[in-house]
C-alpha positions in Angstrom: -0.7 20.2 27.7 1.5 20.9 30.3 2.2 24.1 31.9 6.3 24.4 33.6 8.0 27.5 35.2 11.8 28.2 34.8 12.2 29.7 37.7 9.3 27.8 40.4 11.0 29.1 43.5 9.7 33.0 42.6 5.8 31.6 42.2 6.4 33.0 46.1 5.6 36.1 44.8 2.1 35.1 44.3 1.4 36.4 47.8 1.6 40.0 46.4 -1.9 39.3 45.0 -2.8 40.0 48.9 -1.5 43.1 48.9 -4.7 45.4 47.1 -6.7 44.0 50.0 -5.0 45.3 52.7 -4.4 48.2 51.4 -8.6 48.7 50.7 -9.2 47.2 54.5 -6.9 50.2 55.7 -8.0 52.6 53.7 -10.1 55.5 54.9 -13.7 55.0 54.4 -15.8 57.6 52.6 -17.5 59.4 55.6 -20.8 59.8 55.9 -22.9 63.7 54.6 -23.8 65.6 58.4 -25.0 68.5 58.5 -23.3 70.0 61.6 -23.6 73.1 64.1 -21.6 72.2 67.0 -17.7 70.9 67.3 -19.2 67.7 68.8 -20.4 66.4 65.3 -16.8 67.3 63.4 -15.6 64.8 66.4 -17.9 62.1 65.9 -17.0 62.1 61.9 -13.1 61.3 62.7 -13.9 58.6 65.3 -16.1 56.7 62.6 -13.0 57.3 59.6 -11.1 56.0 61.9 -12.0 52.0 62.0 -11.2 49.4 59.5 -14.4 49.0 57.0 -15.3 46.9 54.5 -13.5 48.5 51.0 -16.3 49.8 48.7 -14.5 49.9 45.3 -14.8 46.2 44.6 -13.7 47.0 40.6 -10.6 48.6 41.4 -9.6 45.8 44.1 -9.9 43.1 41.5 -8.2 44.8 38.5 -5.4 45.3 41.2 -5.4 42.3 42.2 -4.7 40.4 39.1 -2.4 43.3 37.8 -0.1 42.2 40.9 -0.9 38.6 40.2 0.0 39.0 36.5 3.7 40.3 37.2 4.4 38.0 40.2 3.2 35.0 38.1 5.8 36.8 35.1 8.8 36.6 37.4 8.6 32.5 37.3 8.8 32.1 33.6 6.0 29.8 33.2 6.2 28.3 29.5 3.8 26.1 27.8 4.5 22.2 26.4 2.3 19.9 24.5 1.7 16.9 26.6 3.5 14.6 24.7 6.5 17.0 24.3 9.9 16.6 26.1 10.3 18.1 29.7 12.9 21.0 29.9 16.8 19.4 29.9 15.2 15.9 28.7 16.6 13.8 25.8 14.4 13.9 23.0 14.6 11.4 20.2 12.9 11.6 17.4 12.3 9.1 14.3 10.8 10.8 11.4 8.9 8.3 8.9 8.4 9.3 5.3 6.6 7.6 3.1 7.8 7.7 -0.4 5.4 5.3 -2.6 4.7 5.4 -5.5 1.1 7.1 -4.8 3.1 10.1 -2.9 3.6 11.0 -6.4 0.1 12.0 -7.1 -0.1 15.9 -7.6 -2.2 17.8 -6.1 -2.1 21.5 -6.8 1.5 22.9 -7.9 3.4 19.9 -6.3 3.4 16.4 -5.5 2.3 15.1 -2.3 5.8 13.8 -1.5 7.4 17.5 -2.0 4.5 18.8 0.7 5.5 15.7 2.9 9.6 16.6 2.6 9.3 20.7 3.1 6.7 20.1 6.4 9.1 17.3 7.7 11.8 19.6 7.5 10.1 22.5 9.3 9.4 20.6 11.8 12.4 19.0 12.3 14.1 22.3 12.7 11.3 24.0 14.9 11.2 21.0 17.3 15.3 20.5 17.3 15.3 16.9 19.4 18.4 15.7 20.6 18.7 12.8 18.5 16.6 12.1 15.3 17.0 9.4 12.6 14.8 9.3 9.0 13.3 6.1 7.9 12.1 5.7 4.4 8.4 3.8 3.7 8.7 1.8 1.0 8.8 -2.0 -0.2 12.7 -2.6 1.5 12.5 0.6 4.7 16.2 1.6 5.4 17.0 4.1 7.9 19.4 6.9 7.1 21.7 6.4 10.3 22.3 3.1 11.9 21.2 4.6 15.1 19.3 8.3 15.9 22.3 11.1 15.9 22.5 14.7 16.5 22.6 15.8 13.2 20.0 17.3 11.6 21.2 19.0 9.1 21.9 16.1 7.1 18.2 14.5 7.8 16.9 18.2 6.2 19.3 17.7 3.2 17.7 14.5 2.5 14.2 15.3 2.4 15.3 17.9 0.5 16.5 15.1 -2.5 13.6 12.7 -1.7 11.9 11.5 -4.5 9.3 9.4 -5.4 9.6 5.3 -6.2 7.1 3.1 -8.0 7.1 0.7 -5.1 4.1 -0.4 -2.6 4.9 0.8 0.8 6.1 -1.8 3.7 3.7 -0.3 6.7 4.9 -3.2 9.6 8.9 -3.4 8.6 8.9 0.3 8.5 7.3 0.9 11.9 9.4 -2.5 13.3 12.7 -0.5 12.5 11.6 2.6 14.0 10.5 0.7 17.1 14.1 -1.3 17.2 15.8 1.9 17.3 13.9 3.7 20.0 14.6 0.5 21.5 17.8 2.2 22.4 17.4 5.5 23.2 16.4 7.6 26.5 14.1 10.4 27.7 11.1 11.1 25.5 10.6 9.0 22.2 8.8 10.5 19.7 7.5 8.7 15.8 6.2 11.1 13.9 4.8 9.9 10.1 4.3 12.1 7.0 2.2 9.9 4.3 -1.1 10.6 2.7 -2.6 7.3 4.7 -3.8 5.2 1.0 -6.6 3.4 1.7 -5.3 0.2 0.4 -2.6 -0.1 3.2 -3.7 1.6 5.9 -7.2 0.6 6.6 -6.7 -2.1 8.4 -2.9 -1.5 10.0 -2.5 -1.8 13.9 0.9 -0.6 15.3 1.5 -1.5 18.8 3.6 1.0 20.0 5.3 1.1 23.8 3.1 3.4 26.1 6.0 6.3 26.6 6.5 6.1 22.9 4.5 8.8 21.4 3.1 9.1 17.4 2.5 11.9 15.5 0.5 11.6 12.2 0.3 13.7 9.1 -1.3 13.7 6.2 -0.3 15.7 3.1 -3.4 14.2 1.0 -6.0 16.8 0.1 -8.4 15.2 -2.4 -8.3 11.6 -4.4 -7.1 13.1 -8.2 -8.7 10.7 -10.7 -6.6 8.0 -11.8 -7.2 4.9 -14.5 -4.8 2.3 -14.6 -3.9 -1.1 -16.1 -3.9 -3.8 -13.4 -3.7 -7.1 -15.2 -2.1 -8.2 -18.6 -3.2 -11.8 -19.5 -1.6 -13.4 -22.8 -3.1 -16.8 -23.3 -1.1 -19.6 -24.1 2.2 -19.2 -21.7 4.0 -20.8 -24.4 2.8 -20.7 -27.7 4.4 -21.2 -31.3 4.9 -19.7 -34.7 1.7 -18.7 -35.7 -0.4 -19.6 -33.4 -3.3 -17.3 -32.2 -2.5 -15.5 -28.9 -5.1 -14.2 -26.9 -4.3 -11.1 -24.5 -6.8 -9.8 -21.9 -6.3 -6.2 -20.6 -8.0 -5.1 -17.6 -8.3 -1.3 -16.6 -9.8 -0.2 -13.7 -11.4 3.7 -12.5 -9.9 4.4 -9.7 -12.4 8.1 -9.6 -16.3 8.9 -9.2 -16.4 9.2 -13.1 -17.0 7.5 -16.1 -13.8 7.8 -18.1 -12.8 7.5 -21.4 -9.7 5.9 -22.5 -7.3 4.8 -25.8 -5.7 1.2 -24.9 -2.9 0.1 -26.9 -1.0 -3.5 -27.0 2.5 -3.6 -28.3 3.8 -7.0 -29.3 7.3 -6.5 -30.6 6.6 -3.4 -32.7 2.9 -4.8 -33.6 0.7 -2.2 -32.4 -3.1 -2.3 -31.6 -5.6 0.4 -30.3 -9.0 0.1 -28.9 -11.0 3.1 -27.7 -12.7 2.1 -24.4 -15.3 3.5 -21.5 -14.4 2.5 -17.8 -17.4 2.9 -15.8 -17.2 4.7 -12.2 -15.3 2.6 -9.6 -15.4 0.1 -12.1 -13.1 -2.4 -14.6 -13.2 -3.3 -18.0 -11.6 -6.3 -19.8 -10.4 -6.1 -23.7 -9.1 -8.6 -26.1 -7.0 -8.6 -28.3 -5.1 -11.1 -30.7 -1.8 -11.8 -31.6 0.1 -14.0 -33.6 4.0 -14.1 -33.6 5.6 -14.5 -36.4 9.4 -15.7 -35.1 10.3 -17.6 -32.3 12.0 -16.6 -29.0 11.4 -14.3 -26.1 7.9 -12.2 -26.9 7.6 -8.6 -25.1 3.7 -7.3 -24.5 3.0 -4.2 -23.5 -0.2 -2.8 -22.8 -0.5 0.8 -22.1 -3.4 3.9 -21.7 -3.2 7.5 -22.6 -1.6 9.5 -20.4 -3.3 10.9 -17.1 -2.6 13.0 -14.2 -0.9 10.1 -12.4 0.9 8.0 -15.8 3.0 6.0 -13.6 0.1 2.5 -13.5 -0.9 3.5 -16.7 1.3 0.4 -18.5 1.6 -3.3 -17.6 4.0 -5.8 -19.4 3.9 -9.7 -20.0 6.8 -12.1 -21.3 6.3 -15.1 -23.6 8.2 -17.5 -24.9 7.3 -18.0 -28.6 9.0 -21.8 -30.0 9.4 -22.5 -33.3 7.7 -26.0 -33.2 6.4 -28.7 -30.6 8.4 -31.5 -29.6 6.5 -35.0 -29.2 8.5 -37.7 -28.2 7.2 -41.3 -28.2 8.5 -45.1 -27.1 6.2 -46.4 -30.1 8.2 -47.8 -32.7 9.0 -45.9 -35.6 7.4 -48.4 -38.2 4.0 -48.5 -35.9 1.1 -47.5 -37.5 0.6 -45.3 -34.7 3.8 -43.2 -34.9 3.4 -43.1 -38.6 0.1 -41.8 -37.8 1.3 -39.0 -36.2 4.3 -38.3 -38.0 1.7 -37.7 -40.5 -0.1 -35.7 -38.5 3.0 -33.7 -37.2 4.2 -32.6 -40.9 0.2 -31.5 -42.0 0.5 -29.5 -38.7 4.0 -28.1 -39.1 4.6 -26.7 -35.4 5.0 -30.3 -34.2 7.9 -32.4 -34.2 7.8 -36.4 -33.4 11.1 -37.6 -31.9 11.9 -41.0 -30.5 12.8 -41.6 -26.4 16.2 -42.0 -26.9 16.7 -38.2 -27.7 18.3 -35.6 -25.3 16.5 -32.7 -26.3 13.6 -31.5 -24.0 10.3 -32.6 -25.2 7.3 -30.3 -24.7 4.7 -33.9 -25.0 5.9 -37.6 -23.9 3.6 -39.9 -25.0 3.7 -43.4 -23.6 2.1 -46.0 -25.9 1.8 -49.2 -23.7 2.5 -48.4 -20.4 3.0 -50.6 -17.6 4.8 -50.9 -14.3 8.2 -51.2 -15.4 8.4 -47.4 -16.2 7.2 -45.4 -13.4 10.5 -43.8 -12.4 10.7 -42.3 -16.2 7.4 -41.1 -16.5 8.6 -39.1 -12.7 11.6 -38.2 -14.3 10.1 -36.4 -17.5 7.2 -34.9 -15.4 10.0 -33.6 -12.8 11.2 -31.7 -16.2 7.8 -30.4 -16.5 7.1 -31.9 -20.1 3.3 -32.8 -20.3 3.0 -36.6 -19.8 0.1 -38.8 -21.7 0.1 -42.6 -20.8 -1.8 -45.1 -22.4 -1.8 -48.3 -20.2 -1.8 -52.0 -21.8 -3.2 -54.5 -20.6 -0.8 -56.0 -18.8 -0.7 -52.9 -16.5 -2.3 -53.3 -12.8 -5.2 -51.0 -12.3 -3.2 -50.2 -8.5 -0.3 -49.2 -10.4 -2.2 -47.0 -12.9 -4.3 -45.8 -9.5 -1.1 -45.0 -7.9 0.3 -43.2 -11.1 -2.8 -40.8 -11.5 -3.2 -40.0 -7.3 -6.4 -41.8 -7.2 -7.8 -44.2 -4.8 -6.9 -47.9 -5.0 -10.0 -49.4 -3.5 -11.7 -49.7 -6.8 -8.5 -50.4 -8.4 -8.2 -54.6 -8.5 -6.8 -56.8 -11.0 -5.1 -55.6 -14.2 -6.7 -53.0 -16.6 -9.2 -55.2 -19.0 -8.8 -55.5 -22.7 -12.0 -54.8 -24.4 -12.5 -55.2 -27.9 -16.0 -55.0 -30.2 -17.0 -55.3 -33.6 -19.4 -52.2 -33.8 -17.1 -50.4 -31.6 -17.8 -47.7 -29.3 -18.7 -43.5 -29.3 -16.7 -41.0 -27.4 -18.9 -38.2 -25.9 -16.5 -35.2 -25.4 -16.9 -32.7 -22.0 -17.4 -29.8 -23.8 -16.1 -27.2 -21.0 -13.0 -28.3 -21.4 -10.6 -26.1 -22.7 -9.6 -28.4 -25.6 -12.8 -29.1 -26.6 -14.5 -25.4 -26.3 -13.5 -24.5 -30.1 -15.6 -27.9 -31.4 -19.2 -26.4 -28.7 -20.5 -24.5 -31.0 -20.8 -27.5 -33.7 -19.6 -25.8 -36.2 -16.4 -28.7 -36.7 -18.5 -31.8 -35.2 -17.7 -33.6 -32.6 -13.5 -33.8 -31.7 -13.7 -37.6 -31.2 -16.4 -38.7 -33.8 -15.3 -42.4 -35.2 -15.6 -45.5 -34.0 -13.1 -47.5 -31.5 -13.2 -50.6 -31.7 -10.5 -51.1 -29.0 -10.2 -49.6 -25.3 -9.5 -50.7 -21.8 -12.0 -51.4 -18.7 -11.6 -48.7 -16.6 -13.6 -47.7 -13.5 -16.4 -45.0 -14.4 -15.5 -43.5 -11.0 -12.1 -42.1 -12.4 -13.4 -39.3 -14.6 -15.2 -37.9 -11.6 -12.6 -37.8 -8.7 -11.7 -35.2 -6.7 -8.2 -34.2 -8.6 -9.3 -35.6 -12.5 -10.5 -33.5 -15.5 -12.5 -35.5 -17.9 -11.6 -34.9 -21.5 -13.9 -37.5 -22.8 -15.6 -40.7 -22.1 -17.6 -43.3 -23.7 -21.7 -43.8 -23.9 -21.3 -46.3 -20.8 -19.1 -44.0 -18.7 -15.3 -45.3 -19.5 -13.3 -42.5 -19.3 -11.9 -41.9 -22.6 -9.3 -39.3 -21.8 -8.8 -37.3 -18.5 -6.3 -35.3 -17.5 -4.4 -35.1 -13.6 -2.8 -31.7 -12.4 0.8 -33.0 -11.0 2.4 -30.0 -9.7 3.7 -28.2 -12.7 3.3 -31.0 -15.0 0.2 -32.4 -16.5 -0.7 -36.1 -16.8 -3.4 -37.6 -19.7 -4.8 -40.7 -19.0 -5.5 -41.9 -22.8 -7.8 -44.3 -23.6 -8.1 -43.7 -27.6 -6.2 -45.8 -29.7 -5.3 -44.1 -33.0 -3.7 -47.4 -35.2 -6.3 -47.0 -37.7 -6.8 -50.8 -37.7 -8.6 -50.3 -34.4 -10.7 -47.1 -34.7 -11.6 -44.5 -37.5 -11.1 -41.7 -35.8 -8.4 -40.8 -37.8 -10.1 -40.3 -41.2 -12.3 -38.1 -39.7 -12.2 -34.1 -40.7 -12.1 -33.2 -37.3 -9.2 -35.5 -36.3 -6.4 -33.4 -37.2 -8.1 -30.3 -35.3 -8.6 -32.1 -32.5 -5.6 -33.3 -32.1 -3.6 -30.0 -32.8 -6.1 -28.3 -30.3 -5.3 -30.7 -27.8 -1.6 -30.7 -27.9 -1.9 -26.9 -28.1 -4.2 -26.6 -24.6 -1.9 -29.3 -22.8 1.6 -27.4 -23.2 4.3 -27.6 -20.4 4.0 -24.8 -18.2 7.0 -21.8 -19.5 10.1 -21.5 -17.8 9.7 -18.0 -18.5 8.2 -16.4 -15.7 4.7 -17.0 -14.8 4.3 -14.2 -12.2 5.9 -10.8 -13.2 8.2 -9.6 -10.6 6.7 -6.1 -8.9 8.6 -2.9 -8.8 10.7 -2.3 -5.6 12.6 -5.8 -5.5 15.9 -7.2 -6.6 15.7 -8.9 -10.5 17.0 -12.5 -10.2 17.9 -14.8 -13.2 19.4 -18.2 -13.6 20.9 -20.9 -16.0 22.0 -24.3 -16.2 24.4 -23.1 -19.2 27.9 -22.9 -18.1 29.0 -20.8 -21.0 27.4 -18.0 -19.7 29.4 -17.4 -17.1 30.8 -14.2 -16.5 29.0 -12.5 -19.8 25.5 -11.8 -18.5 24.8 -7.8 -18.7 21.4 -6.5 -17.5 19.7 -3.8 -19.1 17.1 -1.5 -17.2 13.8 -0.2 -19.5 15.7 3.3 -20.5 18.6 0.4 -21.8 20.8 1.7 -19.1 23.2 -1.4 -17.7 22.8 -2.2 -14.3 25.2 -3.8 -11.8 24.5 -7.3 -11.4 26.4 -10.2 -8.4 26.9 -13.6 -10.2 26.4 -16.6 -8.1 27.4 -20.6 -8.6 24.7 -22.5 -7.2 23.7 -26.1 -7.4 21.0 -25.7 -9.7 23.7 -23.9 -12.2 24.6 -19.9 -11.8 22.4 -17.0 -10.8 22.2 -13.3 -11.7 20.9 -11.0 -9.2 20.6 -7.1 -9.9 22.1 -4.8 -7.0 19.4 -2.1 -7.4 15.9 -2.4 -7.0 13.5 -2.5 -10.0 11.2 -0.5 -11.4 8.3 -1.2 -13.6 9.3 -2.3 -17.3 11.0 -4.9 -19.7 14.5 -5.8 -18.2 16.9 -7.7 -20.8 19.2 -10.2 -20.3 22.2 -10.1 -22.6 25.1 -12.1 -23.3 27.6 -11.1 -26.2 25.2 -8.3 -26.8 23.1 -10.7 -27.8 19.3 -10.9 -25.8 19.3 -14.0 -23.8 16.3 -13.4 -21.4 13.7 -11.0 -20.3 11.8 -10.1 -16.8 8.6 -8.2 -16.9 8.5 -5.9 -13.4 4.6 -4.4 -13.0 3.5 -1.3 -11.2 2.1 -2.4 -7.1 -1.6 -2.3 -8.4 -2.5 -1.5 -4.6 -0.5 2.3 -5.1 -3.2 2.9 -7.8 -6.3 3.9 -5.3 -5.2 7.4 -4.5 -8.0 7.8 -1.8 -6.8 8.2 1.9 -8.3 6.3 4.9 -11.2 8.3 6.7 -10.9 7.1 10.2 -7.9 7.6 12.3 -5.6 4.7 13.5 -6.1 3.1 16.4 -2.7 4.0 18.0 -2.5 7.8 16.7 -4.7 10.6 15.3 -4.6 12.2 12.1 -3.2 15.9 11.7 -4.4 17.8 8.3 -3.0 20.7 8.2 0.0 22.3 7.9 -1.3 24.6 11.1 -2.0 21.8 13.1 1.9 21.1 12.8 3.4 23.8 13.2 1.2 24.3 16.7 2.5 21.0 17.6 5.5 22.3 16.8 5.2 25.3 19.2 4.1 23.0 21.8 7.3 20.6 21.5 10.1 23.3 21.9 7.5 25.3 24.7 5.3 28.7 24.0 6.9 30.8 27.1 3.7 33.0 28.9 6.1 35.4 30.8 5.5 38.3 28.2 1.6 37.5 27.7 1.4 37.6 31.2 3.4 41.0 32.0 1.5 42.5 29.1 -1.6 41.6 30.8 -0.4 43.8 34.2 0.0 46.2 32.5 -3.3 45.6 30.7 -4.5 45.6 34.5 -3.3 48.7 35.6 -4.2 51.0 33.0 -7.9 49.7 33.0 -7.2 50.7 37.4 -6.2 54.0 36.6 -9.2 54.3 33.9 -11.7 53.5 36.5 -9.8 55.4 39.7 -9.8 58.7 37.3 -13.6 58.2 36.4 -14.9 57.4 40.2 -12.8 60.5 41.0 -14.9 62.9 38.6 -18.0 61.7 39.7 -17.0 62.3 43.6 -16.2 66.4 43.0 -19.6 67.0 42.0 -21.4 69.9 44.1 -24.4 68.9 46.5 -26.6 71.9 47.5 -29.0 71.2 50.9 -32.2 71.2 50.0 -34.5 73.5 51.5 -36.1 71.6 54.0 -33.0 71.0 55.5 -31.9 74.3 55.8 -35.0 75.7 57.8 -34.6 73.0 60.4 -31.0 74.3 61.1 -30.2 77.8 63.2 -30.2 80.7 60.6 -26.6 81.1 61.1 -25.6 77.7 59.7 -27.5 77.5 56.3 -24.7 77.4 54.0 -23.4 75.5 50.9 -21.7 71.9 51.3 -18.9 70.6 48.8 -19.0 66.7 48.7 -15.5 66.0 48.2 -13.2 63.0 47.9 -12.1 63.2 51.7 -15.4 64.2 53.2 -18.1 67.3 53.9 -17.3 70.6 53.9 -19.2 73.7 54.6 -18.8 77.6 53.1 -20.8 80.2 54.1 
């Protein structure tokens, strides 16, 4: 703290404080009791009253003394400042930073902790009364309210008035950044002070480096951690699955409390409803299943959702399929090849798959490359580039460098072209059962996927079902990979090495062929278009499409189907949508003609969910927590003026002088009688009566 005077050129006046201990030294001393007969004595009393003594009332001389010091000390004004407050005539700009997440909705008591955050802000805004203030929102995008701090106030106090909560994760360093960038600017003292209740999640481990005459002020409006339970993941497995087909979706829920709680979790799949009752352990999660199975194709909505608590807002979670009516498989075999007609077959006893020759236009989910060799690398780019899953089976005449080159594998082993083998009593596959394709055929109960014999297969190295970037499907007894798959990007490459003419394995009149191979294509589709990550609340929605007759009829449609304004772009990749509002957690629909088109999944900041409040101070700053604290700070910003306290305590001064003068008077107009001893040692005629009184000895006959 500092400690200023208004007027310093009166603190002159100190010098009164002096002014009791002259007048003591002057004073006339108490003379001393004589008993007297002569003149000569009454002579020798007034010489000794006389002189300059040392003052004997040491009680009175001090309460004088600070009485005088009191009121000269009143006449300077003195007033009291905090010592990060303004000086007197100073600029004073102040940025206020309020956070307005969406765990500032939490209640706690009658209100939310935002509405304690906005009603102290305000108080203290208009107690401290800078100069120059500005108001800068926390949230995922921080704006300020003026470009640059201003004078007025009252429009900063309206606005925390109307804040309210958004289901966003805060932006701790672009919201401190701006508030630094306008201080930048301004003169005199430079104040930050935060109103937030600190989560743990974002402000544990958060250094600001702020300037060394830029001063912060921290506040926090948490009281307690409320218990909260919330969904944090939605998992539908496959991304892109077809009529029919069985769709797994894992729910996690987490505790966010000290309790064990229990719950009712519900899945909504376009109307479908299902409920489990579940148990989330203290500080813990839980994962549930549940299965699906879509019964039309297009554009699947999930929802998952918990009964309500005290803080509903992460209580839901969403997820966006796209559901196809069948599987395209497109193949450069020749349609009158046993092979194609092999799976033709296959594809009608399936009936979600489709064979189409190469010459088609349409998109194929599966390419499948019969007799590969080096003549086609730049189409098998081309379709992986479109993110169609790509299997290749090489010929013979295919170079094992090419093939190595193809897969991202190392050449050195890869000499010569790819070997032709061929054997009467064939060969066995062995399949890796932790594959995902092959996981449904562990447990025995459908054989083995590949059981047959193959009578025909190419040399390849061993080495290539155990590099670095492969995922063996299958191999032979003596190590030749049989299938293996390579991770591309998006795309996913099979190196097949399986031949399914039935002139050259029986593999195909096998029971579990036609399992098999519907498992396989199912595990190996294309990765969706459809977003793979669900956008989170607090950004702009984006959207875009090759299809030029969609130009200027896209509409966009919040969760509460409420239209939202949308900027249409031309770009090279075809036109984009991009919403003008930020979004908020829910299904978002993309229409055109009224018809639905498209639809984003936006998902509650999981990080908002942990309602508790960091328990150590930042680094830069410490933590006020209560509203008492602020308002002292307050006090201490504008100045706490001491003239009256200290005029009140002269005055204080004084009377306890008088109450002591009045008392030492009483007790000095007592009567003293001589005692008889002294009266016989005196002449008869001078034995008498004395009356101690407050200016000396007196005798009466």
């Amino acid at each position: 703290m500092k400690l200023l005077f208004q007027s310093p050129i009166l603190l002159g006046l100190l010098a009164l404080a002096l002014l009791p201990f002259v007048v003591h030294l002057l004073s006339r001393a108490r003379p001393q009791e004589r008993i007297f007969s002569h003149i000569r004595f009454l002579k020798m009393v007034m010489r000794q009253t006389a002189r300059i003594k040392k003052p004997r009332d040491r009680w009175l001389l001090i309460l004088r003394s600070f009485a005088l010091l009191c009121l000269a000390a009143a006449f300077s004004l003195p007033f009291l400042v905090g010592k990060n407050a303004a000086l007197p005539g100073e600029e004073h700009t102040m940025i206020l930073l309020m956070d307005r997440s969406a765990s500032m909705a939490a209640r706690e008591g009658a209100g939310s902790r935002l509405e304690s955050a906005s009603s102290l802000a305000e108080s203290y805004l208009r107690e401290v009364k800078p100069t120059q203030a500005n108001l800068i929102w926390i949230d995922s995008q921080p704006a300020a309210l003026f470009p640059a701090p201003g004078p007025n106030l009252d429009h900063i106090a309206n606005e925390l008035k109307r804040v309210q909560p958004l289901p966003e994760a805060d932006n701790l360093p672009a919201a401190m950044e701006l508030a630094l960038q306008q201080l930048s600017f301004a003169k005199g003292h430079r104040e930050v002070v935060i109103f937030s209740d600190f989560p743990a999640a974002s402000w544990t481990n958060f250094q600001a480096a702020l300037p060394p005459d830029v001063k912060a002020t921290l506040h926090r409006v948490a009281t307690s951690a409320p218990a909260n339970i919330a969904v944090t993941q939605l998992l539908p497995t496959p991304k892109k699955p077809v009529i029919g087909q069985e769709i797994i979706v894992l729910v996690r829920t987490k505790n966010f409390s000290a309790e064990a709680v229990r719950s009712q979790l519900t899945v909504d799949a376009a109307g479908a409803r299902q409920s489990q009752a579940i148990e989330i352990p203290s500080w813990g999660e839980t994962e549930t299943a549940f299965t699906i199975r879509p019964a039309r194709a297009g554009i699947l909505a999930i929802s998952a959702s918990l009964a309500t608590d005290l803080f509903p807002a992460d209580n839901a979670r969403h997820a966006v399929l796209e559901v196809k009516e069948s599987l395209l498989l497109r193949s450069d075999a020749p349609q009158d090849q046993r092979e194609m007609q092999l799976m033709s077959k296959a594809a009608r006893a399936l009936g979600w798959l489709e064979i189409d020759p190469t010459t088609s236009n349409r998109q194929a989910d599966f390419v499948f490359f019969s007799s590969w060799n080096d003549e086609s690398l730049a189409l098998i780019t081309a379709e992986m580039a479109k993110g169609s899953t790509v299997i290749v089976r090489p010929s013979a005449l295919c170079s094992l460098q090419a093939l190595a080159k193809l897969c991202g594998l190392s050449q050195e082993e890869a000499i010569g072209a790819a070997t032709l083998d061929l054997s009467q009593n064939g060969w066995k596959v062995i399949p890796n059962e932790n594959y995902v394709s092959n996981q449904l055929f562990k447990s025995g109960d459908f054989g083995n996927p590949y059981a047959g014999t193959f009578r025909e297969r190419l040399k390849l190295p061993t080495s290539w079902s155990e590099s670095q970037n492969a995922r063996p499907i299958a191999r032979y007894t003596d190590g030749v990979p049989a299938a293996v798959a390579f991770q591309q990007g998006k795309s996913t490459l099979i190196l097949w090495n399986l031949s399914l003419d039935p002139a050259k394995s029986d593999w195909c009149s096998q029971n579990s062929f036609l399992p098999a191979w519907g498992e396989f294509l199912l595990r190996h589709l294309p990765q969706s278009n459809v977003q793979e990550q669900p956008n989170i609340s607090g950004t702009q929605l984006r959207w875009s499409s090759q299809d030029p007759s969609l130009s200027g009829s896209v509409t966009l449609l919040d969760p509460t189907q409420q239209p939202k304004d949308i900027i249409e772009t031309t770009t090279q990749e075809g036109t984009l949508w991009t919403s003008k509002e930020r979004s908020q957690p829910g299904i978002y629909r993309w229409l055109s003609s009224q018809q639905e088109i498209h639809l984003t999944a936006v998902e509650f900041p999981e990080s908002e969910s942990d309602l508790r409040s960091i328990t150590q101070d930042p680094a830069f700053a410490s933590i006020q927590q209560s509203s008492n604290s602020l308002a002292r700070q307050a006090a201490l910003s504008r100045g706490i003026t001491l003239w009256p306290w200290l005029a009140l305590a002269a005055l204080l001064f004084l009377a306890m002088e008088s109450l002591l003068h009045i008392r030492s008077t009483k007790l000095t107009t007592a009567w003293t009688p001589f005692s008889p001893t002294t009266c016989l040692s005196l002449q008869p005629h001078c034995c008498s009566a004395l009356w101690r009184g407050p200016r000396g000895v007196h005798r009466y006959r």
